[in-house]
N, C-alpha and C positions, 0 to 999 in steps of 0.2 A: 718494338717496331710495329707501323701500323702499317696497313695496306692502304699502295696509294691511288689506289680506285676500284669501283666495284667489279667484282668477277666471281669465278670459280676457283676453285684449288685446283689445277690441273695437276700436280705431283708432289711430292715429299719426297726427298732421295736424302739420300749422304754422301760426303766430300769423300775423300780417301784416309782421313782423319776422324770419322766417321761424324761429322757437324753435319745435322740439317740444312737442307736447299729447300724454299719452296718457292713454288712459281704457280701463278697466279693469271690465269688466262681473261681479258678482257673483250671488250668489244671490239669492232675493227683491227681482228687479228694481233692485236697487241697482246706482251706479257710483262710481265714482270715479276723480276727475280730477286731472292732476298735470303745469302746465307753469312753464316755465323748467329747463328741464335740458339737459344736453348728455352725449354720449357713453352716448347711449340703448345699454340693454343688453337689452332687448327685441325681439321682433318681434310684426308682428301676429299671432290666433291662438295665441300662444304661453300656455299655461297656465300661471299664477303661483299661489306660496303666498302665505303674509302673512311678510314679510321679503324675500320677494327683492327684487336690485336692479334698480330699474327705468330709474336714470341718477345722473348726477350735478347737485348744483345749482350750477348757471352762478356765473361770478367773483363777479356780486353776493350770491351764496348767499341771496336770496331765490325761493322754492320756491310757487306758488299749489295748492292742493291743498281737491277740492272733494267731498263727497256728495254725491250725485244718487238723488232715489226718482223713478224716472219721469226725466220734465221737471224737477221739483223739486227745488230746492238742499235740504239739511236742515244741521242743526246739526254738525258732523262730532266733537265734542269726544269723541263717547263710542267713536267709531273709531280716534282715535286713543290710540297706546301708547305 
């Protein structure tokens, strides 16, 4: 899974499952979020463009990936490429 624009690594967490979240702070208050991966290739802090890698998606290759304005989820369709 690649980042789908540039920013910062604003977090690394774990689900309750203990799977990787990371979220990915942009410009104009945007984030974006991306768990189920494994063999995170990130750190926190670390400055991403749009393409780098940010892990891989776990055996089920299902990948949750979300837009954030604020608190708020938004449509993501037009972020992604």
């Amino acid at each position: 899974m690649t980042a789908a624009g540039s920013g910062t690594v604003a977090a690394i967490t774990r689900d309750v499952d203990n799977v990787p979240i990371i979220v990915v702070r942009h410009d104009g208050n945007l984030m974006t979020v991306y768990a189920g991966l494994d063999n995170v290739a990130v750190n926190k802090g670390d400055k991403v463009s749009t393409g780098t890698t940010l892990g891989r998606a776990r055996n089920q290759g299902i990948v949750h990936f979300e837009v954030r304005d604020g608190f708020e989820s938004v449509d993501p369709e037009k972020y992604l490429n």
